[in-house]
C-alpha positions as semicolon CSV with decimal commas, in nm:
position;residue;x (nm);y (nm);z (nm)
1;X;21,225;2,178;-5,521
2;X;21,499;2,389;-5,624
3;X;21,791;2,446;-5,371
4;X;22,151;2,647;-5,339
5;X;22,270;2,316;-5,164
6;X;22,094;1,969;-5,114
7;X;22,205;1,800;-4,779
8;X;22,200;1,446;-4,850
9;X;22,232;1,155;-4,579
10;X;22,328;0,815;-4,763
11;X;22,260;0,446;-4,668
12;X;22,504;0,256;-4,536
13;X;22,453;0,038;-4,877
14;X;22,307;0,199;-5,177
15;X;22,319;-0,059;-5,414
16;X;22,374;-0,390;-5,247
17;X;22,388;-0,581;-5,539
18;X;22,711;-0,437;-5,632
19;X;22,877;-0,660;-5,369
20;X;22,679;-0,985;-5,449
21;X;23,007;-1,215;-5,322
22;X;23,056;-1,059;-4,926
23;X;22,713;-0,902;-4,834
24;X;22,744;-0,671;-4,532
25;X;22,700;-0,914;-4,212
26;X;22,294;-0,836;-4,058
27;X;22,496;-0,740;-3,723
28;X;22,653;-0,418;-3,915
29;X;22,268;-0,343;-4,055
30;X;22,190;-0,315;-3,719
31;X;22,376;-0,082;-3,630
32;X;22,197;0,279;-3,498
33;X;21,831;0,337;-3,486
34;X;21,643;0,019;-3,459
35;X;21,280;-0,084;-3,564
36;X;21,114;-0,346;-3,468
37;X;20,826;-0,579;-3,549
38;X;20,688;-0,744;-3,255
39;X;20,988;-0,808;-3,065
40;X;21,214;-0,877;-3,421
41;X;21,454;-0,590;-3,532
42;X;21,466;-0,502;-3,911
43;X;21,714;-0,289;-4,101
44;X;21,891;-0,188;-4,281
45;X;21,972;0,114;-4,049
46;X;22,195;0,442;-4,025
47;X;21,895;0,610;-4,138
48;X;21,916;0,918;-3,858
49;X;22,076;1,228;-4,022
50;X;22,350;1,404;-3,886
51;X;22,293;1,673;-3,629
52;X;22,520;1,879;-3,788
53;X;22,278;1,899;-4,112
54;X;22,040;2,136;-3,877
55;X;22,276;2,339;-3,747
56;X;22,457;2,381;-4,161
57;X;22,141;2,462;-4,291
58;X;22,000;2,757;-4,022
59;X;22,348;2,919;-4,012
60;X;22,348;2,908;-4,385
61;X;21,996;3,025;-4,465
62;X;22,030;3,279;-4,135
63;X;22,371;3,461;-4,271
64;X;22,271;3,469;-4,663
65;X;21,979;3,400;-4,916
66;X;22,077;3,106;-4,949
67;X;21,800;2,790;-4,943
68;X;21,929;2,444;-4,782
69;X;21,710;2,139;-4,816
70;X;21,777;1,817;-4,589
71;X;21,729;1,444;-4,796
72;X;21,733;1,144;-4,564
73;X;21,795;0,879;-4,856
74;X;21,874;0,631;-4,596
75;X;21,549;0,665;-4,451
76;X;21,370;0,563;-4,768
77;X;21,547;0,215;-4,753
78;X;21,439;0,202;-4,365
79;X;21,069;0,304;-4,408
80;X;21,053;0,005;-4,755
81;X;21,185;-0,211;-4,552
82;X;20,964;-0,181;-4,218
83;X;20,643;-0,178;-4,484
84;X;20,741;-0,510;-4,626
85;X;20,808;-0,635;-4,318
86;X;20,463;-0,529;-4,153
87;X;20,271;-0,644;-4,483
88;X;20,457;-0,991;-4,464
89;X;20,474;-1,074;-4,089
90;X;20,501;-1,458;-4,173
91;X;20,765;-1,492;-4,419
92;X;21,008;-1,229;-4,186
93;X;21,008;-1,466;-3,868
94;X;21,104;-1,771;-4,116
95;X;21,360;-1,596;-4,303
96;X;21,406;-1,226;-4,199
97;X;21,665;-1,169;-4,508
98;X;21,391;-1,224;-4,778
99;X;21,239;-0,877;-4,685
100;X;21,577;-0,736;-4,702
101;X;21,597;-0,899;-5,070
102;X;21,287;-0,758;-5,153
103;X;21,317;-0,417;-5,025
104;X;21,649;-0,398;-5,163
105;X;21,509;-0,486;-5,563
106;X;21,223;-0,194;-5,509
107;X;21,470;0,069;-5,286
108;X;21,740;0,146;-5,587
109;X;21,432;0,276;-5,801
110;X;21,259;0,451;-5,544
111;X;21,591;0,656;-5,459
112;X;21,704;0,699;-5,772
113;X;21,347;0,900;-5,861
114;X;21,396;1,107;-5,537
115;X;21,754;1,166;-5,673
116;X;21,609;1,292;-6,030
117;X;21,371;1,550;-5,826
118;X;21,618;1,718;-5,595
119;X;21,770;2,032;-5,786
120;X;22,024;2,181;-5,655
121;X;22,318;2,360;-5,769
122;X;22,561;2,165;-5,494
123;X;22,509;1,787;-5,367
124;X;22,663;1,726;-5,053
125;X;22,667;1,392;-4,844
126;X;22,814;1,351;-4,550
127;X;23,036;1,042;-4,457
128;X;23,056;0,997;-4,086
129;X;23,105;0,636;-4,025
130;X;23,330;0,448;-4,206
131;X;23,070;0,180;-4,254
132;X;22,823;0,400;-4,495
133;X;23,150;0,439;-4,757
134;X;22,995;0,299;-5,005
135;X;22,633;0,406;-4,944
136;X;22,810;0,735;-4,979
137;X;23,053;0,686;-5,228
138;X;22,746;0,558;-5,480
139;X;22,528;0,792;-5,439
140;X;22,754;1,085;-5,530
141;X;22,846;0,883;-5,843
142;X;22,489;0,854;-5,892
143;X;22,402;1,226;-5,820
144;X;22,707;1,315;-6,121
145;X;22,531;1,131;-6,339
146;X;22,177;1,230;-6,328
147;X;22,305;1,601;-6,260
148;X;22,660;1,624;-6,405
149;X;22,624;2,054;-6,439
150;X;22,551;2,064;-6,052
151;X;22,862;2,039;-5,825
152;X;22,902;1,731;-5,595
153;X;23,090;1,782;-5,212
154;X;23,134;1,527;-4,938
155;X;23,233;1,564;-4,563
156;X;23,229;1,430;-4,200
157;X;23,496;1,249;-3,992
158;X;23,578;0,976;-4,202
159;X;23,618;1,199;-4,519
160;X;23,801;1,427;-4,334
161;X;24,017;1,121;-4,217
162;X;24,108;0,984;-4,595
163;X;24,022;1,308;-4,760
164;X;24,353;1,226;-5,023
165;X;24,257;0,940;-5,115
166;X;23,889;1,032;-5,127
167;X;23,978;1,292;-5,401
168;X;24,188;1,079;-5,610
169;X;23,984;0,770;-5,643
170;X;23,661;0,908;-5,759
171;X;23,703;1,166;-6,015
172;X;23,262;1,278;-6,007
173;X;23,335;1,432;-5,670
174;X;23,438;1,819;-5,720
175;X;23,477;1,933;-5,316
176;X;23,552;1,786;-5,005
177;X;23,562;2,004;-4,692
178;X;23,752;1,853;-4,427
179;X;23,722;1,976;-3,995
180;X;23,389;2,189;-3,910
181;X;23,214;2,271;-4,238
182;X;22,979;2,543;-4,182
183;X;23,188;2,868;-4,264
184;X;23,364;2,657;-4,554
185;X;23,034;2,533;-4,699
186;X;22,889;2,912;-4,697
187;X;23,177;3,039;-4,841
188;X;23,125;2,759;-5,113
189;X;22,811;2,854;-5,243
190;X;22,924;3,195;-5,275
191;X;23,149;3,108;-5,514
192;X;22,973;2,847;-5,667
193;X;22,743;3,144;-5,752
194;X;22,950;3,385;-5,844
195;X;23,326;3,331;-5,961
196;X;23,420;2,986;-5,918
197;X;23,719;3,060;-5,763
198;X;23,812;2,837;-5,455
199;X;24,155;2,862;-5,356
200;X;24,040;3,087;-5,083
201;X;23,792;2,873;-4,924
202;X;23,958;2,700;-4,610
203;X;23,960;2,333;-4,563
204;X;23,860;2,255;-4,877
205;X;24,007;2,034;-5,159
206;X;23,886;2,075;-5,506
207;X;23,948;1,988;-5,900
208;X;24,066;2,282;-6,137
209;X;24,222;2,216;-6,492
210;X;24,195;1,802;-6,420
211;X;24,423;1,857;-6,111
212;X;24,336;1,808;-5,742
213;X;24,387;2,133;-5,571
214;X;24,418;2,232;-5,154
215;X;24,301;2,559;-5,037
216;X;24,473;2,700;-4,698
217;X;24,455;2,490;-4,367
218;X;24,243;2,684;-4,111
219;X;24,120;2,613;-3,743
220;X;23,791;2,636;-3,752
221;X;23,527;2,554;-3,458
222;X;23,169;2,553;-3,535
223;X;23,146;2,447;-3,156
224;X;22,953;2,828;-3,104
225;X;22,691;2,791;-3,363
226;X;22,548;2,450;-3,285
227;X;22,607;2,547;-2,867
228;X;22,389;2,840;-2,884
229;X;22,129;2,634;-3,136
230;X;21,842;2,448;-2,960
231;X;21,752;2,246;-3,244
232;X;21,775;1,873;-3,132
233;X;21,634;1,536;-3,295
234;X;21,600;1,204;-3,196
235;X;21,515;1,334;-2,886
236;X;21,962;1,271;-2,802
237;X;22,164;1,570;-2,661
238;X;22,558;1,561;-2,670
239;X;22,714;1,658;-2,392
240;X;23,028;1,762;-2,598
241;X;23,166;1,743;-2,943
242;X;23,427;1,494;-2,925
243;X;23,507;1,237;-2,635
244;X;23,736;1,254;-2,350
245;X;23,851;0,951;-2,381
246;X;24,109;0,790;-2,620
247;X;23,935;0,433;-2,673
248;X;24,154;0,287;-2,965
249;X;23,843;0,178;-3,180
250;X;23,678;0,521;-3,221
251;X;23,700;0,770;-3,441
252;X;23,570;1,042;-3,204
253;X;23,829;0,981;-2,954
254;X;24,011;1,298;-2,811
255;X;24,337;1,192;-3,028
256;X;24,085;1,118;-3,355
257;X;23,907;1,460;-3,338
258;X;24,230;1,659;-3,265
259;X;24,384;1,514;-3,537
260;X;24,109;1,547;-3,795
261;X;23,976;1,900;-3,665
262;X;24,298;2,069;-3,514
263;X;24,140;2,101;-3,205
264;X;24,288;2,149;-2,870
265;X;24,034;1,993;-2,677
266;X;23,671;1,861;-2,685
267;X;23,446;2,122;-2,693
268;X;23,169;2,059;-2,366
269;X;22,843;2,195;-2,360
270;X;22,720;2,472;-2,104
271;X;22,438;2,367;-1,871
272;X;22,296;2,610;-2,029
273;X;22,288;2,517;-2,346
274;X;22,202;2,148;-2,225
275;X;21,910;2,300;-2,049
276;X;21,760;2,438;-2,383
277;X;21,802;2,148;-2,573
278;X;21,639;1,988;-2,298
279;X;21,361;2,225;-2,255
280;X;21,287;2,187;-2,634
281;X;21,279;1,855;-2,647
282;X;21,035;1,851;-2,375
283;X;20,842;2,117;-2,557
284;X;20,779;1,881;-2,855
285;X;20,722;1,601;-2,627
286;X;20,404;1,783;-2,412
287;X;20,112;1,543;-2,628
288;X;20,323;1,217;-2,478
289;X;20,091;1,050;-2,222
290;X;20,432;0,909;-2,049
291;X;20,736;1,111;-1,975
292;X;20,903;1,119;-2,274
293;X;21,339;0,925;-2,258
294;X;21,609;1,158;-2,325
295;X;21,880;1,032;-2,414
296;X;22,262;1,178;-2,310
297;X;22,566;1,101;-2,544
298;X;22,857;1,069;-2,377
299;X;22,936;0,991;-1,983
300;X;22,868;1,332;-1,801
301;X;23,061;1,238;-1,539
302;X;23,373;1,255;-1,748
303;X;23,291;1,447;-1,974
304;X;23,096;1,723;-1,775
305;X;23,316;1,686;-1,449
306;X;23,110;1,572;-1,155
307;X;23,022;1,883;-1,025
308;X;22,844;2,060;-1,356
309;X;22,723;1,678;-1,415
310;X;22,528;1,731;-1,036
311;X;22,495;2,112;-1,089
312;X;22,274;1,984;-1,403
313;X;22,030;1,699;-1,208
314;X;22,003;1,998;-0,985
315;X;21,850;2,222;-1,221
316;X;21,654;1,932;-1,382
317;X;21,499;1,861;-1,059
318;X;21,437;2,201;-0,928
319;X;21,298;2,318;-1,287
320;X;21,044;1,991;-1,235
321;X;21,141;1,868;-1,576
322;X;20,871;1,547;-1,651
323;X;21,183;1,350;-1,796
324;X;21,362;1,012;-1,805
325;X;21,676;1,021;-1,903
326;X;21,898;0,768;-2,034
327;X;22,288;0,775;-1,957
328;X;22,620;0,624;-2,068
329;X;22,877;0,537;-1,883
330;X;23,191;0,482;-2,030
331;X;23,331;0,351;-1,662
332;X;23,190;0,204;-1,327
333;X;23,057;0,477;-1,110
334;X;22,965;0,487;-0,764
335;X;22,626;0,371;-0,579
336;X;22,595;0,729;-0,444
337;X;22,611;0,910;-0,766
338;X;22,392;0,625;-0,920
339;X;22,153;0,673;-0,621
340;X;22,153;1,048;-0,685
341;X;22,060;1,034;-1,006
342;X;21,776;0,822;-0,908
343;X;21,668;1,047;-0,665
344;X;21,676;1,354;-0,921
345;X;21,524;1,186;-1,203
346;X;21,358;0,886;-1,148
347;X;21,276;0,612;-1,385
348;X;21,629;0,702;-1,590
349;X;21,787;0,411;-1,721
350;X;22,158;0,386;-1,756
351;X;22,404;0,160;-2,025
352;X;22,734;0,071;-1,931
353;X;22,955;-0,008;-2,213
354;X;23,209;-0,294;-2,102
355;X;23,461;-0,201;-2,388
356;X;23,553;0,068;-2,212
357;X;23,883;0,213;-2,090
């Protein structure tokens, strides 16, 4: 199907075999949404696209004409390898990285035919987590190839992080947007279609004349447009962009995302808006025969405050939400509040992370 821009969410390996001598360890496959077989998990995972895709592609297609498609490559691997794993029960429990083997020889094909049927006239892949470089990394080189008239853009935290380097290692990538991408990324295809002139496009680096070009540094928050958007999947609702916390080994730490984004603060969600995420979520869920989990990124208690964190269970419970919930907190809290939010929502489940500040 033809697009303006095809939104493209890469494994976190795209062609394994590359790196034949120090094959990513199975822990680091593990890693996000997990599938199972019986009780055994199988990867390879990061297959859940980025919230941010939604919210890119309805302000995008709302403020212009515009079309935005969405491409889960990553997914592709996931689905192989949870087929080869049903159809071969037996040989996974005695040797669970012959179905990874397997699915790995058939995924390359079945991607790169995907890859040959997406036209667009701008390829963009996000790059989040550091650990889905290369998954990234290869498929843009891939997409240049196959398409080499069609412009190729990458984005997230981590590109935002090494965006200089980024740009001068790999020549077959034409943009990178750095920060909050949605204004930037409209104001792309604009010019894409019209003048090809980009200097005036904020946050963005880009090639002219063989040369690596910058285009003005801008604050921009794109905290507004997902706040005020519903949209939700996974069935997860953040309780802010960014974390309040400054754990050393995360790149969404308060220091990280001021740094990257220039912003001030983390941006927290009304109970408002939490409320209509919730309240859609629940409206997808209504053919569930059990109430369906929820699950809440980041510890409201910190992040919220405690008093919009109760003012919230309050309006859960007195809106007689059929939910679970399940919460993380970043630090011990007390039996009371625990107890209360037993008491408001019963059957929630709660992870405590012992890495922790």
């Amino acid at each position: 199907m033809q697009c303006n821009i095809a939104l493209i969410h890469p494994p976190h390996l795209f062609r394994p075999n590359d790196y034949p001598i120090f094959p990513p360890p199975w822990n680091l496959s593990d890693v996000g949404s997990t599938s199972f077989i019986g009780k055994y998990p199988i990867g390879p995972k990061f297959d859940i696209v980025p919230l941010g895709f939604i919210s890119m592609k309805k302000y995008i297609e709302n403020n212009s004409n515009f079309t935005v498609n969405i491409y889960n490559i990553a997914y592709v691997k996931t689905s192989l390898v949870q087929k080869i794993a049903q159809e071969n029960k037996n040989l996974y429990l005695k040797d669970k990285s012959i179905i990874n083997d397997l699915s790995d020889k058939i995924y390359y094909s079945e991607a790169l035919e995907i890859i040959k049927t997406i036209k667009a006239d701008t390829y963009a892949v996000d790059l989040h987590w550091l650990i889905y470089i290369q998954g990234a990394i290869s498929i843009l080189k891939t997409i240049k190839t196959i398409h080499p008239k069609s412009y190729t853009l990458i984005g997230g935290l981590t590109a935002s992080y090494f965006k200089e380097e980024i740009m001068k290692l790999y020549p077959f990538i034409d943009f990178l947007i750095y920060g909050d991408a949605s204004v930037p990324l409209l104001n792309l295809v604009k010019h894409v279609k019209s003048d090809k002139l980009f200097s005036s496009i904020p946050n963005l680096i880009y090639r002219e004349n063989n040369s690596i070009k910058m285009s003005p540094k801008k604050s921009i928050n794109d905290f507004k447009i997902i706040e005020n958007d519903e949209t939700t999947i996974y069935n997860s609702i953040a309780l802010s962009r960014g974390c309040p916390l400054d754990c050393i080994t995360c790149g969404e730490s308060k220091y990280s995302i001021s740094r990257i984004n220039n912003y001030k603060s983390i941006r927290k969600y009304s109970i408002d808006s939490i409320l209509e995420k919730i309240w859609s979520l629940q409206t997808k869920s209504q053919n569930s025969q059990s109430r369906p989990y929820f699950v809440l990124i980041h510890d409201p208690f910190i992040t919220l405050g405690s008093k919009k964190w109760k003012d919230l269970l309050r309006e859960i419970k007195s809106a007689d939400l059929k939910i679970k919930l399940l919460i993380e907190f970043f630090v011990p809290h007390t039996k009371d509040e625990i107890i209360n939010i037993a008491n408001k929502i019963p059957g929630s489940t709660i992870h405590i992370s012992p890495e922790s500040i």
